[in-house]
Residue frames as qw, qx, qy, qz and C-alpha x, y, z in Angstrom:
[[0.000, 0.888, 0.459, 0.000, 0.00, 0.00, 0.00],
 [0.381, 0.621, 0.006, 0.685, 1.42, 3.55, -0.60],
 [0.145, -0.049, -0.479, 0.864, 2.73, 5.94, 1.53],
 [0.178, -0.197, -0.200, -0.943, -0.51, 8.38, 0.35],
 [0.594, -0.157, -0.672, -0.413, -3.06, 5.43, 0.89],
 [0.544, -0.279, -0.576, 0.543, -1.67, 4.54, 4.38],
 [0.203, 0.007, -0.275, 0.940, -2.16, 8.22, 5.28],
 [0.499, -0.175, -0.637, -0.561, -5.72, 7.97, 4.23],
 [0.549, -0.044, -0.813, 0.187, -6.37, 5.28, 5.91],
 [0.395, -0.182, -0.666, 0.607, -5.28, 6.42, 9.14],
 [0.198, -0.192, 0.073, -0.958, -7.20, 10.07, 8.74],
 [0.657, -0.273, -0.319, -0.626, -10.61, 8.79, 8.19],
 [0.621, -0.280, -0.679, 0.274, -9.62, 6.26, 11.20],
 [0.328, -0.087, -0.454, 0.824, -8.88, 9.00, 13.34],
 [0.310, -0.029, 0.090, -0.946, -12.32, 10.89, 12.36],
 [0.674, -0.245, -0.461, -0.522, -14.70, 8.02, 12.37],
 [0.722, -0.362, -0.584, 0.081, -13.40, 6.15, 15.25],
 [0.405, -0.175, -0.405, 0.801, -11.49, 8.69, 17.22],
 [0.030, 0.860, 0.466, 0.204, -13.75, 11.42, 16.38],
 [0.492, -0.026, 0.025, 0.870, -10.94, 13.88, 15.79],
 [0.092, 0.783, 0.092, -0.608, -11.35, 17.70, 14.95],
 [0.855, 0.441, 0.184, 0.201, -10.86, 18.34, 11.45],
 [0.103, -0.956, 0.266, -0.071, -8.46, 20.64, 12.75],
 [0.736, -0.391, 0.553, 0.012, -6.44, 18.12, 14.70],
 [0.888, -0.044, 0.402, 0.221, -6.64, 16.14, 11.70],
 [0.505, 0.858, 0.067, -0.062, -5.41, 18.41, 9.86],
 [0.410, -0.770, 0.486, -0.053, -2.34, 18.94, 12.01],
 [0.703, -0.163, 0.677, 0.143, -1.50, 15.31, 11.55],
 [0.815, 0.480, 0.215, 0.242, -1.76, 14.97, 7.83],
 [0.081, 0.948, -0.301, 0.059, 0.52, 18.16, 7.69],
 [0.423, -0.616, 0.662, -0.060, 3.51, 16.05, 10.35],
 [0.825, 0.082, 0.559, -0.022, 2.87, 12.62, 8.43],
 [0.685, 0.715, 0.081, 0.110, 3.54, 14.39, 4.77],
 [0.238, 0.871, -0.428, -0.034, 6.29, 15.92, 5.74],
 [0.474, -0.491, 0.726, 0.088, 7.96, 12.97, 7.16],
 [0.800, 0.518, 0.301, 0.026, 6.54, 11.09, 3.60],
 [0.384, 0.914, -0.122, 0.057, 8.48, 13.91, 1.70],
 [0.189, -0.669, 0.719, -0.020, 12.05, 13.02, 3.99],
 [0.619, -0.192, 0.737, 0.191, 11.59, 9.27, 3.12],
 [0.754, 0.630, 0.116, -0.144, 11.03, 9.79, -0.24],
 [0.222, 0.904, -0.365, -0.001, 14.55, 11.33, -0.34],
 [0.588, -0.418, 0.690, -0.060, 15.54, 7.79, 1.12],
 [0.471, 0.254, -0.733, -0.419, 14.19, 6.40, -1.40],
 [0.122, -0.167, -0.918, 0.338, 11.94, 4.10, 1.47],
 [0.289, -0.361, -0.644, -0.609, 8.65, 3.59, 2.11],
 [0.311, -0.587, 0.493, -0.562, 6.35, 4.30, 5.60],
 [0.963, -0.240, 0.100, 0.076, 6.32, 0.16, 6.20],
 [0.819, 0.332, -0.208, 0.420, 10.34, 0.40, 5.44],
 [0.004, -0.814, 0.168, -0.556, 11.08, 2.81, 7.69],
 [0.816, -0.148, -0.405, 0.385, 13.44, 1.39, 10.37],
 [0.454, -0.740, -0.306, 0.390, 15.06, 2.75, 13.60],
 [0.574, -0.109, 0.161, 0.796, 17.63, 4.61, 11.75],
 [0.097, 0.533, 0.359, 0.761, 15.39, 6.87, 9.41],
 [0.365, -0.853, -0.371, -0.045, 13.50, 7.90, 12.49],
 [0.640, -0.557, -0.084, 0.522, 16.84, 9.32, 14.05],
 [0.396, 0.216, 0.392, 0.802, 17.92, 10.50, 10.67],
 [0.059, 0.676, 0.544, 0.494, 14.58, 12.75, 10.89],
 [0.629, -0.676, -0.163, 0.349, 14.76, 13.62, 14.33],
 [0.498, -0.433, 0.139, 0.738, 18.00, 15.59, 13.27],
 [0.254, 0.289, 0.542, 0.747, 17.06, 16.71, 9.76],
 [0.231, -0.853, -0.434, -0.176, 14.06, 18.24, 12.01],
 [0.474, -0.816, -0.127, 0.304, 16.15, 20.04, 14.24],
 [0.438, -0.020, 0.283, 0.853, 18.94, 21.03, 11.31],
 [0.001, -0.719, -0.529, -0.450, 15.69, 23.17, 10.22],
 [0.061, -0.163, 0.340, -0.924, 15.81, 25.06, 13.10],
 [0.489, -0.570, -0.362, -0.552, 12.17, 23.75, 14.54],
 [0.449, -0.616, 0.354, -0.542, 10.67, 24.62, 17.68],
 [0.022, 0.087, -0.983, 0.158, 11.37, 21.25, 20.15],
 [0.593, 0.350, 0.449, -0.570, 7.08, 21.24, 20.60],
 [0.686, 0.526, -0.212, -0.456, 6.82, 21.11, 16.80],
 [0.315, 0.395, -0.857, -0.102, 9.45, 18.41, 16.86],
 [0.149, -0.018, 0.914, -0.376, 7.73, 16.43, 19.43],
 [0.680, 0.285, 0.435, -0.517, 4.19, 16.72, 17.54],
 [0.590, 0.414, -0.442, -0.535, 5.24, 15.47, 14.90],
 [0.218, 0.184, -0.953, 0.102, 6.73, 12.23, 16.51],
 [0.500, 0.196, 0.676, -0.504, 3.43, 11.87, 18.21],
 [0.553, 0.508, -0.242, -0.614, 1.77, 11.72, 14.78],
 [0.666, 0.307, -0.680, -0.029, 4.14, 9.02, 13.32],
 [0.067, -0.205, 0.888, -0.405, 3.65, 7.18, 16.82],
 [0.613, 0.270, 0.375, -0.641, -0.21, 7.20, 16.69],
 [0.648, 0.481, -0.365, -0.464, 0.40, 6.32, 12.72],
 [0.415, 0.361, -0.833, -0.051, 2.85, 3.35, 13.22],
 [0.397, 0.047, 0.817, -0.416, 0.83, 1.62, 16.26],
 [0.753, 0.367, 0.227, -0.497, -2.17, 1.89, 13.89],
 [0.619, 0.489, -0.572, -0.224, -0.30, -0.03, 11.07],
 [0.154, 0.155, -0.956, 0.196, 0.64, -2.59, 13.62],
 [0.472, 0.260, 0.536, -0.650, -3.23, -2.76, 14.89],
 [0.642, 0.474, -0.012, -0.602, -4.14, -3.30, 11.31],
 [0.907, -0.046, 0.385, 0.162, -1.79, -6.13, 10.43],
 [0.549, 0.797, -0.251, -0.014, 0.27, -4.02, 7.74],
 [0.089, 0.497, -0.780, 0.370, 3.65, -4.18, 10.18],
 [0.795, -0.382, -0.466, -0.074, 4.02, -6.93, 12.70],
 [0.649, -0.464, -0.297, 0.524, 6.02, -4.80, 14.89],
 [0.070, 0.978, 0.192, 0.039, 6.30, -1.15, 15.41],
 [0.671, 0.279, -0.152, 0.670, 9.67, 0.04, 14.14],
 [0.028, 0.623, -0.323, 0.712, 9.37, 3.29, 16.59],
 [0.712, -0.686, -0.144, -0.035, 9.23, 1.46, 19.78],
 [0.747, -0.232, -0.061, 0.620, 12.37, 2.25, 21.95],
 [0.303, 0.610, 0.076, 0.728, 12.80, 5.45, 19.13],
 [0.118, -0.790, -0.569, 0.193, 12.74, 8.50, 21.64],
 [0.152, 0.853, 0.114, 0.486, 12.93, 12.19, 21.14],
 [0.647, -0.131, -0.435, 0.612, 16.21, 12.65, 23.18],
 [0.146, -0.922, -0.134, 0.332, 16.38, 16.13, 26.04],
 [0.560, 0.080, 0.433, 0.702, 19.42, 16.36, 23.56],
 [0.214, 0.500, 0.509, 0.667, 16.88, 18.39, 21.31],
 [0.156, -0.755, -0.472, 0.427, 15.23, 19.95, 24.61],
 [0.095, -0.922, 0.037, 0.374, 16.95, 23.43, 23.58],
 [0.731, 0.490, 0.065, 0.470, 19.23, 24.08, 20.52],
 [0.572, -0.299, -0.112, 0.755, 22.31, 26.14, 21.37],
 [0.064, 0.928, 0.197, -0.309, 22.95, 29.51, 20.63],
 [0.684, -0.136, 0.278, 0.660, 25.53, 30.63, 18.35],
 [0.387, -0.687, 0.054, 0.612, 27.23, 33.25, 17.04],
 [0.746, 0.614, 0.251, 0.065, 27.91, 34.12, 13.69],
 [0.719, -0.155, -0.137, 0.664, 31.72, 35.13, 13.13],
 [0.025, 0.716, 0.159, 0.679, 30.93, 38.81, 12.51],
 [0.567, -0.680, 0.050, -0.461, 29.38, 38.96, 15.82],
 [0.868, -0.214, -0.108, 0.434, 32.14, 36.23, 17.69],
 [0.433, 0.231, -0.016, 0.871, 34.68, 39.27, 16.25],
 [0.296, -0.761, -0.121, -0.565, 32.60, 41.86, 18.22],
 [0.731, -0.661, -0.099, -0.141, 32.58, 40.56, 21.21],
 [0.683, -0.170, -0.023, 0.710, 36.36, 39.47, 21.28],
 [0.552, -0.138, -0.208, 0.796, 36.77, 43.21, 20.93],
 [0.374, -0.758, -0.529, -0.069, 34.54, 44.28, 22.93],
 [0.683, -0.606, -0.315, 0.261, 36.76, 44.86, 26.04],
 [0.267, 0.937, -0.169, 0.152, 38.68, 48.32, 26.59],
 [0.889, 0.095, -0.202, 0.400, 42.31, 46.91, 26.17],
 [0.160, 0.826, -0.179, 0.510, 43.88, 50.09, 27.47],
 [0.641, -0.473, 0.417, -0.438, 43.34, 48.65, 31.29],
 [0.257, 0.314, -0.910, -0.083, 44.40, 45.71, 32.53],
 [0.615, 0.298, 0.544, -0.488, 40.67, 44.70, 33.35],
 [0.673, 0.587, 0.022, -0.450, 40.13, 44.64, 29.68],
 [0.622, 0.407, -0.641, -0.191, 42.78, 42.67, 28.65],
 [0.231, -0.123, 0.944, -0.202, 42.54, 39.98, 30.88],
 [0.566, 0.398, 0.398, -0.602, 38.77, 40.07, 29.16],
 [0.631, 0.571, -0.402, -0.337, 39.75, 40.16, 25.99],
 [0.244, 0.352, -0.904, 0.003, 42.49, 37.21, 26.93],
 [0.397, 0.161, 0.819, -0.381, 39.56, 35.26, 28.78],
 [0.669, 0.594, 0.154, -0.418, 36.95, 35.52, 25.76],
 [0.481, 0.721, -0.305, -0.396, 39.58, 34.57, 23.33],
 [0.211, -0.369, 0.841, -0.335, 40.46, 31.71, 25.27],
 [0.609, 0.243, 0.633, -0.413, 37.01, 30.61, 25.82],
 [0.732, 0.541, -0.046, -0.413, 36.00, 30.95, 21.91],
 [0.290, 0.691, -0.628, -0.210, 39.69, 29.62, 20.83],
 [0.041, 0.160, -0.963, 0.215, 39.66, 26.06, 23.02],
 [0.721, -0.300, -0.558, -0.280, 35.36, 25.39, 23.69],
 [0.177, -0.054, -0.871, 0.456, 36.07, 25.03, 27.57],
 [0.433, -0.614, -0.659, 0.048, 33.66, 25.45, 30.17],
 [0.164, -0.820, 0.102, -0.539, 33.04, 28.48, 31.68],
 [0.682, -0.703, 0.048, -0.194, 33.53, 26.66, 34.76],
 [0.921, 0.165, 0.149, 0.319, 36.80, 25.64, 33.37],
 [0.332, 0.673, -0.071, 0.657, 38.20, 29.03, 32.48],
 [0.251, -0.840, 0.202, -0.436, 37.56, 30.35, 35.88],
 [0.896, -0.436, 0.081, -0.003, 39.39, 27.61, 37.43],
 [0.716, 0.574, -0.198, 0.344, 42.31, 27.64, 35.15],
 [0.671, -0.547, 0.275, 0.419, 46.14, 27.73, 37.04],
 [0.115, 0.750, -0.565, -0.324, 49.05, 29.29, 35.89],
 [0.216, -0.571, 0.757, 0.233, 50.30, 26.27, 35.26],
 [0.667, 0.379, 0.641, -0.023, 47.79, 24.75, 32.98],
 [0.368, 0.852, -0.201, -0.312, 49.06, 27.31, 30.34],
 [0.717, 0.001, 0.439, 0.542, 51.85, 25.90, 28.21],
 [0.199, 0.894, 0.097, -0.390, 52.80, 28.85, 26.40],
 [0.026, -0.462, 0.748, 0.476, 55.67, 27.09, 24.55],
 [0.255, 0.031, 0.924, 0.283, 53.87, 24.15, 23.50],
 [0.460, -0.188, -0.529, -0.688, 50.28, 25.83, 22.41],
 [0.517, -0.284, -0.804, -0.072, 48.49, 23.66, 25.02],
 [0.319, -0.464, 0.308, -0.767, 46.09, 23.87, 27.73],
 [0.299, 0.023, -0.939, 0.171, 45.11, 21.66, 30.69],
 [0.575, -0.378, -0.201, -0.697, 41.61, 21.15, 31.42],
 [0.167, 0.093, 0.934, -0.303, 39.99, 19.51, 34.72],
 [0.469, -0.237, -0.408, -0.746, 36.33, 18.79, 32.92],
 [0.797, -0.317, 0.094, -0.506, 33.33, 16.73, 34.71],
 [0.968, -0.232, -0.093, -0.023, 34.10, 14.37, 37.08],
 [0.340, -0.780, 0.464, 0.245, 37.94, 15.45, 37.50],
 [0.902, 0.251, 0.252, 0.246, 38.42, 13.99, 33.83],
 [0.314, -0.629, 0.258, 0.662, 41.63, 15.86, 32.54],
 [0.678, 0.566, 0.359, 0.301, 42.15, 16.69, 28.54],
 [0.476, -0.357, 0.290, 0.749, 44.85, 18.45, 26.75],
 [0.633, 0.582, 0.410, 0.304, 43.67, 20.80, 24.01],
 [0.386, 0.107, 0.143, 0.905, 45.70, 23.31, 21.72],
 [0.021, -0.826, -0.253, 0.503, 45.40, 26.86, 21.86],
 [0.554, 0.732, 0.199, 0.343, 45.39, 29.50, 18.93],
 [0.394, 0.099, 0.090, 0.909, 48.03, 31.89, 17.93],
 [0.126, -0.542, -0.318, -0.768, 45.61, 34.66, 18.21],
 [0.743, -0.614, -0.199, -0.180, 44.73, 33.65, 22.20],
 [0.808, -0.448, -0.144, 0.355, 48.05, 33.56, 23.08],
 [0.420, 0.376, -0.192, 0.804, 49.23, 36.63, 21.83],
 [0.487, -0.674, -0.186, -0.523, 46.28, 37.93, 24.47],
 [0.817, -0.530, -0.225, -0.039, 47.02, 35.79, 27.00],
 [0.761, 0.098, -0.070, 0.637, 50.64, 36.77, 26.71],
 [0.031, 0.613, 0.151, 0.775, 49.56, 40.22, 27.13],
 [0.669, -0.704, -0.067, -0.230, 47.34, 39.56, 30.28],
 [0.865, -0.164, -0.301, 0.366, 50.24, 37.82, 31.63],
 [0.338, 0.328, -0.173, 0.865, 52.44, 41.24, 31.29],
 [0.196, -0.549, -0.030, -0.812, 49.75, 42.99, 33.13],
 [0.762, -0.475, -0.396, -0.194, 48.30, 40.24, 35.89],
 [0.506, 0.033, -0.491, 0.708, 51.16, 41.04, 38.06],
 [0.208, -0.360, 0.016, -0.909, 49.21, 44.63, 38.57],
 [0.698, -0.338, -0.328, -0.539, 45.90, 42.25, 39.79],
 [0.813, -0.296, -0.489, 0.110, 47.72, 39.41, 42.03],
 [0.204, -0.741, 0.329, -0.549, 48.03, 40.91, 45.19],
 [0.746, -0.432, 0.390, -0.324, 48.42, 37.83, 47.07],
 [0.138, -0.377, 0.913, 0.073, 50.81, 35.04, 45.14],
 [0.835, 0.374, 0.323, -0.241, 46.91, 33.38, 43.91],
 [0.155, -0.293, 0.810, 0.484, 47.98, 30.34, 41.29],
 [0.575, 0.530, 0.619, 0.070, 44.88, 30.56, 39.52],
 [0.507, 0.050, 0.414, 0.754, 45.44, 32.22, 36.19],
 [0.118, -0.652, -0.312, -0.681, 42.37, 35.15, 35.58],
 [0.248, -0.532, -0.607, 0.536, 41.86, 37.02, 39.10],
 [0.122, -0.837, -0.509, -0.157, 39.72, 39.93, 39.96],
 [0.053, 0.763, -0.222, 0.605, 40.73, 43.29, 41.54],
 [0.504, -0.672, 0.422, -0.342, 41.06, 42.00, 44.99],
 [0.034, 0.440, -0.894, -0.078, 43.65, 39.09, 43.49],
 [0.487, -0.146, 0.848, -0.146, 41.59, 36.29, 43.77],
 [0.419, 0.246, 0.858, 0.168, 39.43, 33.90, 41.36],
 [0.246, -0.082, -0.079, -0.963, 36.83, 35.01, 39.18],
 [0.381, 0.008, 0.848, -0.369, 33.71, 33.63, 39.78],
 [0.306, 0.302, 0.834, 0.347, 31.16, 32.12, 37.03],
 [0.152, 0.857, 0.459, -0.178, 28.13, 34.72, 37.63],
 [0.091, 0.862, -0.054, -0.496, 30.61, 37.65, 37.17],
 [0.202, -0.204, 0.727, 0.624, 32.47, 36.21, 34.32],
 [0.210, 0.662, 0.684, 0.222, 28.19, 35.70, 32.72],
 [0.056, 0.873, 0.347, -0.339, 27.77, 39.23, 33.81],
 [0.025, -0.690, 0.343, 0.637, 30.92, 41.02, 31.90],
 [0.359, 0.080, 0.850, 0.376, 30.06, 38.79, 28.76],
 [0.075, 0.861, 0.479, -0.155, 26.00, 40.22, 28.88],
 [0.156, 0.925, 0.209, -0.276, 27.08, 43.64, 28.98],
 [0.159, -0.398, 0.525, 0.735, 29.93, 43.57, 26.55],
 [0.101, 0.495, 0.758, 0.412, 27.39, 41.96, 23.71],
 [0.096, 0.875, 0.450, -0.147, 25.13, 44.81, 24.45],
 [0.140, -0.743, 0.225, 0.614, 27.98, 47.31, 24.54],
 [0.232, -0.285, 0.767, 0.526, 28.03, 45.99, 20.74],
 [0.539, 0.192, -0.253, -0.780, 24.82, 45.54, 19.58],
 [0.465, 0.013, -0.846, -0.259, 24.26, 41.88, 19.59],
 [0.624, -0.259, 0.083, -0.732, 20.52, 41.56, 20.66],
 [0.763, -0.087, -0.606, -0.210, 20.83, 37.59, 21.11],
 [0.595, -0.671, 0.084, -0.435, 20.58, 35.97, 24.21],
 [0.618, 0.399, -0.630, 0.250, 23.70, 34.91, 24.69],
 [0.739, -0.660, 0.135, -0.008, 25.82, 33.11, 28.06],
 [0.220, -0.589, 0.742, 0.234, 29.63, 32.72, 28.38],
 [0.668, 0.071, 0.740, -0.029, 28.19, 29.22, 26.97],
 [0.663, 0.712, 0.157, -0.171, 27.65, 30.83, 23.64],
 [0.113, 0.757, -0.634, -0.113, 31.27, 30.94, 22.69],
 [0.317, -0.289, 0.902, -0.044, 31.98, 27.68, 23.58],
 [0.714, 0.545, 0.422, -0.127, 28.54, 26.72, 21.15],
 [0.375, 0.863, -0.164, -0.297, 29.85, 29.04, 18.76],
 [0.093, -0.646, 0.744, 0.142, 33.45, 27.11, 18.78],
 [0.511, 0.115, 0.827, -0.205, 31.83, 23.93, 18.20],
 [0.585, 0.644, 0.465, -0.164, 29.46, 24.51, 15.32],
 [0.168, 0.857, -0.358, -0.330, 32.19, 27.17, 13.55],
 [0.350, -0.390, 0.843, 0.120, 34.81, 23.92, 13.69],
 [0.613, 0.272, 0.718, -0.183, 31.91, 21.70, 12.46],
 [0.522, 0.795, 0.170, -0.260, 31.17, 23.83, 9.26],
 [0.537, 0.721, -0.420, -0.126, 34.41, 23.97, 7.92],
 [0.694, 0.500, -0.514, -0.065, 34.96, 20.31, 8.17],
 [0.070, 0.523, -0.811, 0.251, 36.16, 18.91, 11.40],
 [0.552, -0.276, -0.787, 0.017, 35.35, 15.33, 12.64],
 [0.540, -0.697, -0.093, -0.462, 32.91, 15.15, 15.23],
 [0.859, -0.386, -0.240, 0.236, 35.00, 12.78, 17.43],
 [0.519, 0.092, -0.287, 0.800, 37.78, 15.52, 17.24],
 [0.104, -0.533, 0.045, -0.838, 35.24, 17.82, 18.43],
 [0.775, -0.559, -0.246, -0.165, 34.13, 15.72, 21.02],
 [0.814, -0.175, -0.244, 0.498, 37.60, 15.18, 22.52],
 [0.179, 0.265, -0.094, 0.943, 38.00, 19.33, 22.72],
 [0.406, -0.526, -0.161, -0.730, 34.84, 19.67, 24.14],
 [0.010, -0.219, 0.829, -0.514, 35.17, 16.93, 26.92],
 [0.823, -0.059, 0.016, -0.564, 31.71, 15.19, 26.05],
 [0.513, -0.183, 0.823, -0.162, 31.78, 11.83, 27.63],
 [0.603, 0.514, 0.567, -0.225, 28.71, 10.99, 24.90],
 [0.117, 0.157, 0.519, 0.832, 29.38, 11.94, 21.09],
 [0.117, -0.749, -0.645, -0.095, 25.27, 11.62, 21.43],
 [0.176, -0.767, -0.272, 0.554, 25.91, 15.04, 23.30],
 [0.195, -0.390, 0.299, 0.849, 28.20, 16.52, 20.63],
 [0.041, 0.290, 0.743, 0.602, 25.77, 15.93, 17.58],
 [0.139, 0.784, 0.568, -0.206, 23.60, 18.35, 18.61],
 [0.063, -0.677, 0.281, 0.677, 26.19, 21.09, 16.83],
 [0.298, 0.048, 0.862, 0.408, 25.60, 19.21, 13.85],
 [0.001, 0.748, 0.568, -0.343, 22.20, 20.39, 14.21],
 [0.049, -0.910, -0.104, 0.399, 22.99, 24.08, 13.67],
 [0.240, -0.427, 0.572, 0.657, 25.69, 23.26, 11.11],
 [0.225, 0.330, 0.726, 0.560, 23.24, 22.05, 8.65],
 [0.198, 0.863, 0.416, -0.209, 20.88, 24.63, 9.39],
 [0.027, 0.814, -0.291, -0.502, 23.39, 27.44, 8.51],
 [0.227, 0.010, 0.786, 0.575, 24.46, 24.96, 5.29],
 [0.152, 0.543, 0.824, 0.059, 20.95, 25.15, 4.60],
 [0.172, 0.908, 0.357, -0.133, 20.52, 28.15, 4.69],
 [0.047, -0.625, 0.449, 0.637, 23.48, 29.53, 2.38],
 [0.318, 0.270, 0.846, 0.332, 22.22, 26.65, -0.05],
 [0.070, 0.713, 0.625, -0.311, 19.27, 28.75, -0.04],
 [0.070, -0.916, 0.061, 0.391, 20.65, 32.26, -0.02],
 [0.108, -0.673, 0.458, 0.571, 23.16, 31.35, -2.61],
 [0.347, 0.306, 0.855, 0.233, 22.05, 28.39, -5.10],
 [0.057, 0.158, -0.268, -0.949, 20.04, 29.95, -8.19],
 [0.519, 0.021, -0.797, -0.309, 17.68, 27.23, -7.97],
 [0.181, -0.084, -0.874, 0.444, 17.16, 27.03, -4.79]]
């Protein structure tokens, strides 16, 4: 039976025995075509559809940029659709059981666009040595993906300033080594000339505040906030948006995900492939914006 037939089918089930809305059913034929329209491009039918295409959609939904509600009615749809094919004897076994709609998708990141990444790194007034320890903490954060909660912990002596390298403690006191740019360490070489001015006490952590010690996450969120504003960039960003931004930037032009897991310090790849996400949207949408055809 066709995809079209099967969709049928199920409507006039849902308004004679469920005694839908024809709203409602409208709703559903809408979430059922489009997922028709993504296995067409498989080249697969909806009784051929197997765990894989469901996962495959699942992301191709969120590379769109939809809302996580809109993602989750549609999987209700094709959940209501594929029980009823097993109720009717088409399938003998419902290829979305188990499937679910990971918190993965709960919230898509924020990110930057490099225009607006180059704002913000110079943002901070470098003249002071407040501002360039900013500027060398933002270019840090955007240049390596850590953790906010990572930067403010940071020790002198996790710097390697000969070898390029930095030493992370991530979750769970896992350690990881990743490289630093040439463009962060001419910064951080800077702060360095100037942090003598800040450490009033012999502190071996490596960004301190005006009364020598640590900084602390909230005020590192708070001088992030009001540089972006001091710049124009209306998004709702968090220290966390660099560290998106580094991720998805890497992704677009080409790096393996497993090397971006192993900079980012995800235990799960499953965690990193949500930048994926946001790389095909922004592919998608220069396809768009630049394809004559499109």
């Amino acid at each position: 039976m066709k995809g079209n037939e099967l969709l049928l089918r199920y409507l006039t089930f849902l308004s004679v025995e469920k005694g839908l809305s024809s709203h409602t059913i409208e709703g559903y034929k809408g979430d059922i075509e489009d997922f028709l329209g993504y296995l067409k491009v498989l080249g697969l039918a909806l009784p051929d559809a197997v765990r894989d295409a469901f996962t495959g959609y699942l992301m191709h939904l969120a590379g769109r940029g939809l809302s996580p509600s809109t993602i989750r009615r549609r999987f209700s749809a094709l959940r209501g659709l594929y029980a009823f094919m097993v109720e009717e004897g088409i399938l003998s076994s419902d290829p979305m059981e188990g499937v679910d709609t990971p918190r993965l998708w709960a919230t898509l990141p924020c990110v930057l666009d490099l225009r607006e990444v180059e704002r913000l790194l110079e943002a901070p007034p470098v003249h002071t040595p407040l501002g360039v320890r900013d500027r060398a903490m933002l270019e840090l954060l955007y240049a390596t993906g850590v953790r906010v909660s990572e930067l403010v912990g940071l020790r002198l002596v996790d710097l390697d300033m000969v070898e390029c390298l930095l030493r992370l403690r991530g979750k769970g006191g896992k350690e990881r080594i990743v490289p630093v740019g040439q463009e962060a360490l001419l910064w951080l070489g800077r702060y360095l000339n100037v942090r003598r001015e800040l450490d009033k006490r012999g502190s071996p952590y490596l960004f301190l505040t005006t009364r020598g010690g640590p900084m602390s996450r909230q005020r590192f969120w708070q001088l992030v906030k009001s540089y972006a504003k001091a710049v124009g960039i209306e998004k709702a960003i968090s220290p966390h948006t660099l560290r998106h931004s580094f991720a998805t930037h890497l992704l677009e032009r080409g790096a393996d995900l497993r090397v971006v897991q192993e900079l980012l310090g995800h235990a799960d790849l499953s965690t990193t492939q949500i930048y994926t996400h946001v790389a095909r949207s922004h592919i998608a949408r220069v396809y768009k914006k630049s394809h004559p055809r499109a």
